[in-house]
C-alpha positions as CSV (number, residue, x, y, z in Angstrom):
1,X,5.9,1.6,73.1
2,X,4.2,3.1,76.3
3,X,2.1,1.8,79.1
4,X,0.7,2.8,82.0
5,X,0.5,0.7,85.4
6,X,-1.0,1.2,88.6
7,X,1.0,0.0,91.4
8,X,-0.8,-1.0,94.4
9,X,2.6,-2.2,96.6
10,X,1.8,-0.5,100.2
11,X,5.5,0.0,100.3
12,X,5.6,1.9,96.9
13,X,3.1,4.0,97.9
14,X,4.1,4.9,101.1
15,X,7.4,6.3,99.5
16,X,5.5,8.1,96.9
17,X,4.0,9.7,99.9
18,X,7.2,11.2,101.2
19,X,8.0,11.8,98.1
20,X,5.5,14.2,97.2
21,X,6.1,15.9,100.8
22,X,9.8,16.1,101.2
23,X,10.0,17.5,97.4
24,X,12.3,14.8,96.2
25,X,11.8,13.6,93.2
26,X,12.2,9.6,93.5
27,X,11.2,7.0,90.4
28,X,10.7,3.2,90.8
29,X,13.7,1.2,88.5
30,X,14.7,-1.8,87.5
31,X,13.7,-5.4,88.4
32,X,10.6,-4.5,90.0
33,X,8.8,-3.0,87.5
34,X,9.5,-5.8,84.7
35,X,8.4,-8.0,87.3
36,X,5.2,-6.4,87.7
37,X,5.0,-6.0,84.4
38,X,5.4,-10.0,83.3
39,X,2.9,-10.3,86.4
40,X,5.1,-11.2,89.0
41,X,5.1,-9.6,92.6
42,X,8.5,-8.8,94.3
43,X,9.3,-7.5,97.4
44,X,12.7,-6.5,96.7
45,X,12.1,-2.4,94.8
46,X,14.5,-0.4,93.9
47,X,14.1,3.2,94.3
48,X,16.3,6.0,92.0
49,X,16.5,9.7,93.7
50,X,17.4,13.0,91.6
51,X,19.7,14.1,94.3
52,X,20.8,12.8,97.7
53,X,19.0,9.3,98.1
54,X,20.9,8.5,101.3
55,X,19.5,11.6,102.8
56,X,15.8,10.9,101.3
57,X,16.1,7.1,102.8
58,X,17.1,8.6,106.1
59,X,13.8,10.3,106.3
60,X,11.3,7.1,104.8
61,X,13.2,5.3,107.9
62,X,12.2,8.1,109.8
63,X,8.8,8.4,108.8
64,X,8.8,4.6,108.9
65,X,9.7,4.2,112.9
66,X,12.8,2.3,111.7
67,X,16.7,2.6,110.9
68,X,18.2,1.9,107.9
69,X,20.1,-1.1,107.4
70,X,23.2,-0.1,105.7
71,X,24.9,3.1,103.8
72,X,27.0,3.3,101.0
73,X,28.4,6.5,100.6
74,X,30.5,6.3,97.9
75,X,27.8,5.2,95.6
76,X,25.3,7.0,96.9
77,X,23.0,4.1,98.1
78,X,20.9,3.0,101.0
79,X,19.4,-0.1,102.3
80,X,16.5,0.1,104.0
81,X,14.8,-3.6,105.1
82,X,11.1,-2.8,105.8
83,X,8.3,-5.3,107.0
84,X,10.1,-8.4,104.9
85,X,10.6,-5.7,102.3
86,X,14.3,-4.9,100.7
87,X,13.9,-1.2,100.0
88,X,16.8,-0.3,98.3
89,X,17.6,4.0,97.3
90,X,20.5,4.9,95.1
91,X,21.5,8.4,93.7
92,X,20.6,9.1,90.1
93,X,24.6,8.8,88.5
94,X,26.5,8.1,85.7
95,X,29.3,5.7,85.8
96,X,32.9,5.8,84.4
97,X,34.8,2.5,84.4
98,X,38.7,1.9,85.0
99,X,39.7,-0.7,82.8
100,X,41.5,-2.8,85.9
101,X,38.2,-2.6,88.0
102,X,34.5,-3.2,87.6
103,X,33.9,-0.4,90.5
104,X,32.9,2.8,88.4
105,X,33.9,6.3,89.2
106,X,30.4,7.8,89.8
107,X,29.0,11.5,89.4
108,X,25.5,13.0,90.1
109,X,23.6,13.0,86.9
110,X,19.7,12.8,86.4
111,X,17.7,9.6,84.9
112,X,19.1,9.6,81.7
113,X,22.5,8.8,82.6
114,X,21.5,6.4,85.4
115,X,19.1,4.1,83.2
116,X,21.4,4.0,80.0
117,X,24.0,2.6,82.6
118,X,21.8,-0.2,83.2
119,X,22.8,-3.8,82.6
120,X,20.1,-4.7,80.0
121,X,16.4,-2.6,78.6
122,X,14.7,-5.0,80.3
123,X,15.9,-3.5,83.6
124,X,16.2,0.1,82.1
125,X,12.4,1.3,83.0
126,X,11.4,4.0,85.3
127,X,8.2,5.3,86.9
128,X,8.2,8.8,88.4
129,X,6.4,8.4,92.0
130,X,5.7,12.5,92.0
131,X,4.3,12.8,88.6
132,X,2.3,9.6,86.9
133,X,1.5,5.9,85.8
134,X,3.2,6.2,82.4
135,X,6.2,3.8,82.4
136,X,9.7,5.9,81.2
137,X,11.1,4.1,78.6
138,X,14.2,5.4,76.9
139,X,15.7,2.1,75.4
140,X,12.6,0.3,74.2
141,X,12.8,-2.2,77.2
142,X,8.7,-2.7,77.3
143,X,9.0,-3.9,73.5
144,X,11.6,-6.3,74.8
145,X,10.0,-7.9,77.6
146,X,7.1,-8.2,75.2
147,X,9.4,-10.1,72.3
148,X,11.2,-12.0,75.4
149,X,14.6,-10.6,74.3
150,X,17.5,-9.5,76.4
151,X,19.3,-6.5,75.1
152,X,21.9,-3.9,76.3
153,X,21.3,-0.1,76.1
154,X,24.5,0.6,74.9
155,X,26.9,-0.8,73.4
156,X,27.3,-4.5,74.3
157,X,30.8,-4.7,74.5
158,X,31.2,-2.1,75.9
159,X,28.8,-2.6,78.2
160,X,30.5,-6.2,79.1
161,X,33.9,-4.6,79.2
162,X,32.8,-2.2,81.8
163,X,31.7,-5.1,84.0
164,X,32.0,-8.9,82.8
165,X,29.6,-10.0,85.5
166,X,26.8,-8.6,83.4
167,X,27.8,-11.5,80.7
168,X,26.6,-14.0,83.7
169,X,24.3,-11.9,84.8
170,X,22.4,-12.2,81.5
171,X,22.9,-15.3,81.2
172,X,21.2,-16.0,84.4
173,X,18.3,-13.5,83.3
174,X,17.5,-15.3,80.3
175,X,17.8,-18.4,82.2
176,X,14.8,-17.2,85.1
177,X,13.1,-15.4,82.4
178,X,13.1,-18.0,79.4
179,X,14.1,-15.0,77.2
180,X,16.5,-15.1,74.2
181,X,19.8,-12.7,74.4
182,X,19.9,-10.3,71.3
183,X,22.6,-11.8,68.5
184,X,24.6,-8.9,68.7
185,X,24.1,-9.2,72.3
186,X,25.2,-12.7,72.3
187,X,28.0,-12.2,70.3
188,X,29.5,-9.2,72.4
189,X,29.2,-11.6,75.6
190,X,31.0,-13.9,73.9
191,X,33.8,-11.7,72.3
192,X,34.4,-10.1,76.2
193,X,34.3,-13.4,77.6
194,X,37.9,-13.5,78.1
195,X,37.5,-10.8,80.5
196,X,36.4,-12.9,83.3
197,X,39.8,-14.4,83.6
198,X,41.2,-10.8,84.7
199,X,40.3,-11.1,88.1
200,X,38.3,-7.7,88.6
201,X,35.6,-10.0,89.3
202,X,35.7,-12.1,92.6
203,X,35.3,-16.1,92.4
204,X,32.6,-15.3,94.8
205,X,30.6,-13.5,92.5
206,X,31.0,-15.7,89.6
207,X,30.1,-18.6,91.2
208,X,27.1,-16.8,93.0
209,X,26.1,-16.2,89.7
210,X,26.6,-19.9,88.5
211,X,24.6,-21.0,91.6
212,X,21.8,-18.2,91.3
213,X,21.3,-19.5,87.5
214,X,21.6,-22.9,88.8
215,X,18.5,-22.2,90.6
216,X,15.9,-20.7,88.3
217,X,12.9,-23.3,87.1
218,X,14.9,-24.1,83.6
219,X,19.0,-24.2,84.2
220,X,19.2,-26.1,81.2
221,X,18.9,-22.7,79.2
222,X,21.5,-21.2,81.2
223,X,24.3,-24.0,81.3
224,X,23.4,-24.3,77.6
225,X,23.8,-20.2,76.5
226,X,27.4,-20.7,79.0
227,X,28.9,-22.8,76.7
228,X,27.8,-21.2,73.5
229,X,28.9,-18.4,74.3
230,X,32.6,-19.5,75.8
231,X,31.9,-18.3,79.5
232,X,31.8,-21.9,81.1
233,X,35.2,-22.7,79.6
234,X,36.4,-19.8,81.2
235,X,34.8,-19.9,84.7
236,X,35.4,-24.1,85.1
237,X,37.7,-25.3,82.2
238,X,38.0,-28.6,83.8
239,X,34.2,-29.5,82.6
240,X,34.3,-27.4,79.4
241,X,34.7,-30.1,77.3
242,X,31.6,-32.0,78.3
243,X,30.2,-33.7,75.8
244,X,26.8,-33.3,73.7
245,X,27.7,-29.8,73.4
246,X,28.2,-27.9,70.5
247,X,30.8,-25.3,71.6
248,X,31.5,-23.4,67.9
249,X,27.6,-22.6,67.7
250,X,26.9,-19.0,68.1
């Protein structure tokens, strides 16, 4: 499937701008464009950069008559808060995971390797600011936000054993967005569930999580997919034997 969208965000187009004049080569990602997509307006973008994105955020803060708001050198990534706007630039990469830590080893790479390392399709999307309107699509992610399905790029448990936060982060997702999670999907969550007990991820974030899905218009969805699939047993066994639940379904 391919589309084409015309983005009319000030802010998008303003970095396009730079873009095109400092010769880096700089694609909208992620969240914003599946928004924008399901018709939803965000001002939180995510910006991916063929090269150094810390040194390309440097100059939009320039150009924009600001500073930028945080660095993260070892990822690659820069923050940039802009008019209300979260601006946020990260370094094309590809990750490598230690199995006693959900902080990848990262290396340069181009956008292959940096939207295959993406948490679900749905968030794998790119548009090139430099070149066009045609969305870049490499895991079928417009077909999914059309069938309201949450799927991995790769494989699923692998993709869960690499970093068990993105079991609760799609199950928040499908939660905010009232989509379904792919069986195979489902079942790999469920099958690397176990992992959030291993304390590579903080309290902090799971609960965060918790809280976050807690929050979107239908957290019945949510609570509901946490059981089924083993992960609210895990993150609070004292409730996980509530009843009404069918905890074997899956």
């Amino acid at each position: 499937m391919s589309m084409e969208i015309n983005i009319s965000n000030p802010f998008i187009k303003f970095i396009a701008k730079i873009a095109k004049k400092s010769g880096f080569k700089v694609y909208v990602v992620g969240g914003y464009l599946r928004d924008k997509i399901m018709g939803i307006e965000s001002s939180d973008i995510d910006f991916m950069v063929e090269g150094d994105a810390i040194g390309f955020a440097k100059i939009a803060a320039k150009e924009s008559g600001t500073e930028l708001s945080a660095e993260y050198k070892n990822f690659g990534t820069a923050l940039l808060m802009y008019k209300g706007s979260k601006l946020e630039f990260s370094s094309a990469r590809k990750e490598s995971y230690n199995r006693d830590s959900r902080k990848p080893k990262v290396e340069l790479s181009g956008i292959t390797d940096d939207l295959a390392r993406r948490d679900f399709t749905v968030n794998a999307l790119a548009l090139n600011l430099n070149e066009g309107k045609t969305i870049i699509d490499l895991f079928n992610g417009l077909d999914d936000i059309e069938n309201k399905i949450l799927r991995t790029p790769l494989e699923p448990q692998k993709t869960f054993d690499d970093d068990p936060l993105r079991i609760l982060r799609g199950i928040r997702f499908a939660s905010k967005l009232n989509f379904s999670i792919h069986p195979e999907t489902f079942e790999a969550m469920h099958l690397m569930a176990d992992r959030l007990k291993d304390k590579i991820v903080s309290q902090e974030r799971i609960t965060n999580e918790f809280l976050l899905t807690l929050a979107t218009p239908k957290p019945s969805i949510g609570i509901e997919l946490a059981y089924l699939s083993g992960v609210m047993q895990i993150i609070f066994p004292e409730i996980s034997n509530l009843a009404g639940v069918d905890q074997t379904s899956k």
